[in-house]
N, C-alpha and C positions, 0 to 999 in steps of 0.2 A: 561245482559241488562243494560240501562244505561252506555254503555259505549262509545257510539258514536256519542252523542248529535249534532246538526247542525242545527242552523236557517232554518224554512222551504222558502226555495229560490223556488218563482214559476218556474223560468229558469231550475235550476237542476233536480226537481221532477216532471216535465211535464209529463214525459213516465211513472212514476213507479207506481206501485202500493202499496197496504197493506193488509195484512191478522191482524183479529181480536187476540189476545191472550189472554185466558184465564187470567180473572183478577189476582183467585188464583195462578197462575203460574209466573205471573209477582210478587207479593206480598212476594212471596218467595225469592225473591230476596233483598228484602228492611228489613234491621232490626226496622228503625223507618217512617213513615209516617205521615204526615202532615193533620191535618183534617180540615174543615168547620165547625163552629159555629154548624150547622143545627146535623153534623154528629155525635156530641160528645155522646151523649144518647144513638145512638144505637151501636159503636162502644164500649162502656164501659160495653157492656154485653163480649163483648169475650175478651178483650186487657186491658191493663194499659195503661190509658191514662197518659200521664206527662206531664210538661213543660218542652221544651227545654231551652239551655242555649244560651248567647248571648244577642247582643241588638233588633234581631227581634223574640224574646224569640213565642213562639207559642205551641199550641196545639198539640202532637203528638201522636201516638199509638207505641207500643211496642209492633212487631209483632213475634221476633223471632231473631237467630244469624246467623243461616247458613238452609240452604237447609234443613235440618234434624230437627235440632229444633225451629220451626215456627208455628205459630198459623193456619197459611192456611195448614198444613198438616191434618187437620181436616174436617168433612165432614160438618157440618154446622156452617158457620163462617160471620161475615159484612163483608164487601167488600165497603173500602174507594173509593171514588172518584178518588183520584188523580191516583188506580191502575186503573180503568176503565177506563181512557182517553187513556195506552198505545196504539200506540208508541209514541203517541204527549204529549206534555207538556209544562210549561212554564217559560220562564229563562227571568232574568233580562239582560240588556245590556248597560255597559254606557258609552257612545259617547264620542266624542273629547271637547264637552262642560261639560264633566263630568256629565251630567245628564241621570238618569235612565231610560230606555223606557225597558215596558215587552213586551214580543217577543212569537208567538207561534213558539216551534222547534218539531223534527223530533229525535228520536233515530234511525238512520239508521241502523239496525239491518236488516244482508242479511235474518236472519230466518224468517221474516217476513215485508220486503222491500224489492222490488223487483221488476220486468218488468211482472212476471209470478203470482202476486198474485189476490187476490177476486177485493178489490176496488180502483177506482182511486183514487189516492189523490187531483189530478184536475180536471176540466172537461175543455172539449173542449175550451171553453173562457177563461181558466187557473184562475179560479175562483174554491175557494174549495169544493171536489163533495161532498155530501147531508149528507155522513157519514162521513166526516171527520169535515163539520161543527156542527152535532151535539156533536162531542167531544169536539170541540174547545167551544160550547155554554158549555159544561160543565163545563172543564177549567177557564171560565170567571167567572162561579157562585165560581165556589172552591174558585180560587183568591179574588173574594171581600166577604165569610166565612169567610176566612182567615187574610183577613185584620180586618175584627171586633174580632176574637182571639187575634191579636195583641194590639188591642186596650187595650183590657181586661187588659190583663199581664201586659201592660205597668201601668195600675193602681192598679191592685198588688202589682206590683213590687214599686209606688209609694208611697203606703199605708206599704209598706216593709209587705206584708203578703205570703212569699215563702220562702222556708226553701231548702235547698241544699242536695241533694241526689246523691249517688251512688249505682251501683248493682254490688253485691259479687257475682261468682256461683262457688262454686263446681263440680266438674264432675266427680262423681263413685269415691270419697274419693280421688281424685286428687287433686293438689295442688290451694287454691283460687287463682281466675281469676279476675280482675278486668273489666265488662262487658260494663257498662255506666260507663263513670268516673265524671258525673256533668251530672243532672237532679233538678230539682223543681216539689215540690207540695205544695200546698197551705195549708196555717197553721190553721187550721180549729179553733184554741183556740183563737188566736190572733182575727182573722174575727168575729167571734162569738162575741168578746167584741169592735167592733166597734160600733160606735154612731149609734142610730137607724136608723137615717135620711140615714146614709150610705147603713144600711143593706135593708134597703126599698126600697129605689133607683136601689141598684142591682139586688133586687126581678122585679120590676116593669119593668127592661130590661129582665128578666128573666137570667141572669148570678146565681142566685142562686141555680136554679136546673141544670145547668152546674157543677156548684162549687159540687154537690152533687155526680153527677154523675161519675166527674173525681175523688175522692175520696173514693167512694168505687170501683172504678175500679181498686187501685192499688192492691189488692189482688189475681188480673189475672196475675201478674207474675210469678205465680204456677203453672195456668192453662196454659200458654206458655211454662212454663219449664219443668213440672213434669212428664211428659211422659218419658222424656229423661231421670232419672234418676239423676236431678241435684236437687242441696240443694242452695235456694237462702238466701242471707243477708241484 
């Protein structure tokens, strides 16, 4: 999955179709996913939520490594957004004036792209038919969650309140593996002795019970791993 990404062109995808897939199925495929503001609380019952690394640092989940050891091999589990849009999604793209326009695209996946599947991806007036726009309205909401994550981090990261992480695994007294090589989570001691007026303001956007939520989440990297038999660091 994810491997054939391709701006959705009305011209090319006229005649095809799409079949829905199982979100869990696609999920298995992604070791880390990308959440919305909205999602963090209920994803931080079954995942380690982290921050990612880089300059558009964000909010992710930590679902798993391979097909085997993943948090969706489980029978009741969240179910982020961004798996429930499959096969559509959204890429940036940046033109000859160097400027970024986001794009909805298409994982053209024959398993479920095709002439022979449930629904159009256009209708007749080559306008997108009725399930394909409610994915893309999903998409839109993800995308601006997403953007107010970035906001966040970015004043984290301002306030220098993230601390740099990695994850160790073992596997059946095999040799350590280095899993994530650079992660963030927020320094809960630091925060803590922020100026009131700070800690206030973040309550009052309600980032504080995010900040809470992503922190006891990190103890789900057990609950991702420990089925399997691995010993985390």
């Amino acid at each position: 999955m994810y491997k054939n990404i391709e701006i959705l062109n009305k011209e090319k995808f006229k005649n095809l179709k799409f079949d829905n897939i199982d979100a869990k199925e696609v999920g298995k495929n992604i070791g880390l996913i990308p959440l919305g503001f909205t999602e963090i609380w209920s994803a931080s019952h079954d995942m380690p939520i982290i921050i990612s690394a880089g300059d558009n640092a964000e909010f992710v989940a930590f679902c798993g490594i391979n097909l085997d050891i993943t948090i969706f091999n489980k029978e009741e589990v969240y179910l982020p957004a961004f798996i429930k849009t499959y096969p559509f999604l959204n890429v940036e793209v940046e033109n000859k004036e160097k400027k970024v326009n986001s794009l909805i695209a298409i994982d053209n996946n024959p398993k479920c792209v095709a002439k022979d599947k449930k629904f159009f991806i256009l209708d007749k007036e080559k306008n997108l038919s009725k399930e394909v726009a409610t994915k893309v309205e999903l998409i839109k909401e993800l995308n601006s969650q997403r953007a107010v994550c970035r906001r966040i981090i970015a004043e984290l990261k301002k306030l220098d309140l993230l601390i740099k992480k990695d994850l160790r695994v073992n596997f059946e007294g095999k040799k350590e593996k280095i899993i994530l090589e650079e992660f963030y989570i927020i320094n809960i001691e630091k925060l803590l002795k922020l100026d009131d007026k700070i800690i206030a303001s973040f309550a009052k956007k309600g980032w504080m019970g995010i900040f809470d939520a992503h922190l006891k989440s990190i103890s789900n990297f057990e609950k991702v791993l420990k089925a399997n038999k691995t010993n985390v660091k």
